[in-house]
N, C-alpha and C positions, 0 to 999 in steps of 0.2 A: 374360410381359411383352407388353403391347401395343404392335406396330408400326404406320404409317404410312406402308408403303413409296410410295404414288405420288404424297404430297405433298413426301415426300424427293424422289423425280425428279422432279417438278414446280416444285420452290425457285427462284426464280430468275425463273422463267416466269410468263405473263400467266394459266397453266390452275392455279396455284398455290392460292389462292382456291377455285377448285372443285374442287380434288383434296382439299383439306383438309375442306372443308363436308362431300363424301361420306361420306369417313371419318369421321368424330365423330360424323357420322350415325346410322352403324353402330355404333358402342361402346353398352354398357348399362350398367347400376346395378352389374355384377361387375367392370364394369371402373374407371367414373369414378366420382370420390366424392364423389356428390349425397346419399347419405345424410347427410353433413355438410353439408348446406346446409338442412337442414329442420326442421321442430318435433320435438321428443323425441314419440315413439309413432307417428307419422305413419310413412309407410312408401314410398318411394319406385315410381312405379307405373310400369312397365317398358314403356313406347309407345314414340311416337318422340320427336324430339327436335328442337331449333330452334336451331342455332347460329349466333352473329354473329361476325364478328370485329370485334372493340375495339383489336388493337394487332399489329404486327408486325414482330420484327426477328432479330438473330442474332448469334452470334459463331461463333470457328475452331470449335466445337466440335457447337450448336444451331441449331436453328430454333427463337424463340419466340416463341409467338402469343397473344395476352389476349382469349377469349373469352368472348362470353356463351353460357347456355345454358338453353334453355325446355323445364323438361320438366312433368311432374305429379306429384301425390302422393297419396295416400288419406290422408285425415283420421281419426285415430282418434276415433272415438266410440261411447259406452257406450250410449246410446238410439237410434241411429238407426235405423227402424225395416224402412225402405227399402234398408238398406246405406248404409257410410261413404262420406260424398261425395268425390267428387274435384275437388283443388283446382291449378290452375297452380301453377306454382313457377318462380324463376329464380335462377342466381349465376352467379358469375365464375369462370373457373380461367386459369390460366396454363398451357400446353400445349408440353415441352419435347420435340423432336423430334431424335434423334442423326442428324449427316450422315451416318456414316459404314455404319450400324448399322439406319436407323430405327426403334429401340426408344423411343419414348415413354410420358411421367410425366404424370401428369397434377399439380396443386396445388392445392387450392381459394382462393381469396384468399376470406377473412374482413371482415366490415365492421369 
C-alpha cells in the first residue's frame, strides 16, 4: 500500500502543500490509476507528473485532497511510422491519506 508519510506530518502546517506535491510526485502508473483515465489501447507513459490541488479537507479519520493530475500517454497506433506519438493527459482523483497510518488510496473521479 502507498504511504504519504510527510504530508501526514505536514497536516495542519503552511509545508502541507509541499509535502503533498513531492510525494504524488513520486508515485507512477503501479501505483495511481491513470490507466483508467485514458483512451482504450493507449498506454500510460511513465515520466513525471504535474500535480494541482483542487480541494482540501478532513475528517477524525483522513486527509482529503481533490487533485489534478498531468501526465502523458502513448497513443496506440497501427501506422505510425516514426513510433506512437505521445500525447498529455489529465484527470482528477481524490487522494485519501490515514492520520494515523499514512497509508493512502487513491480514486479516480470520472466525468
Amino acid at each position: 500500500m502507498a504511504k504519504m508519510p510527510n504530508a501526514r506530518r505536514d497536516w495542519g502546517k503552511e509545508a502541507f502543500s509541499e509535502s503533498f506535491k513531492r510525494e504524488m510526485e513520486c508515485f507512477r502508473k503501479d501505483v495511481l490509476p491513470l490507466a483508467e483515465a485514458i483512451d482504450e489501447g493507449n498506454t500510460v507513459f511513465d515520466n513525471d507528473l504535474g500535480v494541482v490541488i483542487n480541494e482540501i479537507g478532513d475528517d477524525e479519520q483522513q486527509i482529503k485532497v481533490r487533485v489534478g493530475v498531468f501526465f502523458a500517454q502513448i497513443v496506440f497506433c497501427v501506422s505510425c511510422g516514426e513510433g506512437p506519438p505521445i500525447d498529455e493527459a489529465y484527470c482528477e482523483m481524490w487522494v485519501s491519506i490515514d492520520k494515523s497510518t499514512a497509508e493512502t488510496q487513491f480514486t479516480l473521479i470520472k466525468d
